[in-house]
MITOR-370586 format. One line per field, with one value per residue (C-alpha): residue number from 1; x negated, y, z negated. Coordinates in steps of 0.25 Angstrom, whole numbers, plus 5000, padded with zeros to 4 digits. Last residue first. Layout:
N
num: NUM;...
c1: X;...
c2: Y;...
c3: Z;...
This chain:
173
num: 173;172;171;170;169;168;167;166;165;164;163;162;161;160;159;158;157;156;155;154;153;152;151;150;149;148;147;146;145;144;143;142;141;140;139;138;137;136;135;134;133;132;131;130;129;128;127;126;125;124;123;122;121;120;119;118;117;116;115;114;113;112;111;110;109;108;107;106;105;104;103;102;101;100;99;98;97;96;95;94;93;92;91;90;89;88;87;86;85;84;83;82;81;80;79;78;77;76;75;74;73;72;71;70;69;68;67;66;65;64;63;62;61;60;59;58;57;56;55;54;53;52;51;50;49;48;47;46;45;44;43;42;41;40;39;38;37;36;35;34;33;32;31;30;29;28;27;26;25;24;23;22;21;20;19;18;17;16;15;14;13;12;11;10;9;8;7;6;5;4;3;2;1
c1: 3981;3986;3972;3971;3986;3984;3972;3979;3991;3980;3974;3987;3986;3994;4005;4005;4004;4015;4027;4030;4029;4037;4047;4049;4049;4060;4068;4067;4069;4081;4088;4086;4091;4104;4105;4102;4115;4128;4124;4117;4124;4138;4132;4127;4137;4140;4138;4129;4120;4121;4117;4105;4102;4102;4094;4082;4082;4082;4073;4063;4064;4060;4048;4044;4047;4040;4027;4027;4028;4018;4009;4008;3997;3988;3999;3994;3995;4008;4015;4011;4016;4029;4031;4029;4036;4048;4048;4051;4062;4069;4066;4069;4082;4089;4086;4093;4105;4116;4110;4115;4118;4107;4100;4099;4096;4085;4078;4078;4071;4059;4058;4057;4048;4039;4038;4036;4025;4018;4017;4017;4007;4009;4007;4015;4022;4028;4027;4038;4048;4044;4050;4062;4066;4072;4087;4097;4109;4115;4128;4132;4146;4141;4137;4125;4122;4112;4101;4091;4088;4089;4080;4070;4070;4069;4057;4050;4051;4045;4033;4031;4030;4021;4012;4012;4008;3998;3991;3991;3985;3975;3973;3969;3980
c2: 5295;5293;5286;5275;5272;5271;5260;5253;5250;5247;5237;5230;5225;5238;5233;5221;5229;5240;5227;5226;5239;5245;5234;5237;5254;5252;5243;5253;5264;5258;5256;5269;5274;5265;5272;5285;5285;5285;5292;5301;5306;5304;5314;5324;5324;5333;5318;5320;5331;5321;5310;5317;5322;5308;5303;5311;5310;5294;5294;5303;5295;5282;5290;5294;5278;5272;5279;5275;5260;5262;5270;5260;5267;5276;5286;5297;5290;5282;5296;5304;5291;5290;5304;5303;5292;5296;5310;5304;5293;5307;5315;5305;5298;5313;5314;5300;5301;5303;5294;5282;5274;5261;5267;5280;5278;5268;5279;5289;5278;5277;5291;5296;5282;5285;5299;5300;5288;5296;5310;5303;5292;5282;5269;5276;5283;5272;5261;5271;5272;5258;5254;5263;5254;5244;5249;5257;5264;5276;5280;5290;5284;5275;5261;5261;5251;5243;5243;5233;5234;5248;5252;5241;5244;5260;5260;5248;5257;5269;5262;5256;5270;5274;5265;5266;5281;5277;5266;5279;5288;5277;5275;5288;5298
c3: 3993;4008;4013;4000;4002;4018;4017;4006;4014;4026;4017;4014;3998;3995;4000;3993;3979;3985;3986;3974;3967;3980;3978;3963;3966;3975;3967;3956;3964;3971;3957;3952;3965;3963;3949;3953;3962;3958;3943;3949;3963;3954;3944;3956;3963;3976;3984;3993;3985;3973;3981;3986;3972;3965;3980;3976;3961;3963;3973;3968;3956;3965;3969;3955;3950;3962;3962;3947;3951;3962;3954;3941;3936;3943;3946;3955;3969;3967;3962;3975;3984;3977;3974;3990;3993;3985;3992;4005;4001;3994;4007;4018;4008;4007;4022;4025;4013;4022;4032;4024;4034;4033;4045;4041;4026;4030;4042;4029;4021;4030;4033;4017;4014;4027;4025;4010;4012;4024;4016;4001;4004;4012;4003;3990;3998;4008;3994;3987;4001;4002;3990;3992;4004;3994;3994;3988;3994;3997;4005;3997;3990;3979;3977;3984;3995;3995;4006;4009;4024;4023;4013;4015;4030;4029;4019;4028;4041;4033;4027;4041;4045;4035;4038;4051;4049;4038;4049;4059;4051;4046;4061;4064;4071
């Protein structure tokens, strides 16, 4: 393994391990039956693929945010959380590298729909509902993607100031 493999993988893994603490240091419940909750964790599933790239950023974000769902006991929504947190990474990651303009807000938007539509057919397969799933919960979704993309947006120009954070963007476009 050479030493930018192993940077990226530590990387990733840090990427991981903040995804999992913002989301379940921070969380607030829901106000409906499923278990769900909103947090600030989805920042660092946007910055994972937007840093990583969409094979270690999805990893990290979808891992990262399974582990949170588990330890915050909601393992009911873990596997949906990997795949959905996963292919908000990538969207995420794919959209930072093709928009020119404003990528990390845009980055945000399609990754947060991903989100939204994600968890909207989750729900409505938990539940047998797919009204209750909509009107229950794309509202607190729409609310985490919003604070999600703020943070990331905040915090992606320090990050970006890190010479190895450079180093790993310019090698996984």
């Amino acid at each position: 393994m050479t030493s930018k493999n192993l940077v990226k993988l530590v990387t990733a893994a840090l990427m991981a391990a903040l995804s999992c603490v913002a989301t379940f240091l921070l969380p607030i419940q829901i106000p409906y039956g499923n278990g769900g909750y909103i947090h600030p964790g989805d920042a660092f599933v946007l910055l994972s693929g937007i840093i990583l790239g969409p094979v270690y950023g999805g990893l990290a974000a979808g891992i990262g945010s399974m582990l949170a769902d588990l330890i915050v006991g909601a393992p009911q929504y873990a596997i949906a959380t990997l795949i959905i947190k996963a292919l908000a990474a990538i969207i995420a990651s794919i959209t930072y590298r093709k928009i020119k303009i404003r990528p990390v807000l845009f980055a945000g938007i399609l990754g947060g729909f991903i989100v939204t539509i994600g968890y909207f057919l989750f729900d409505a397969l938990l539940t047998g509902n797919f009204l209750s799933a909509a009107l229950a919960g794309i509202p607190f979704n729409l609310l985490q993607n919003l604070f999600g993309i703020i943070l990331s947006s905040l915090l992606f120009p320090l990050l970006i100031k890190v010479p190895s954070i450079k180093e790993i963007m310019n090698d996984s476009n």
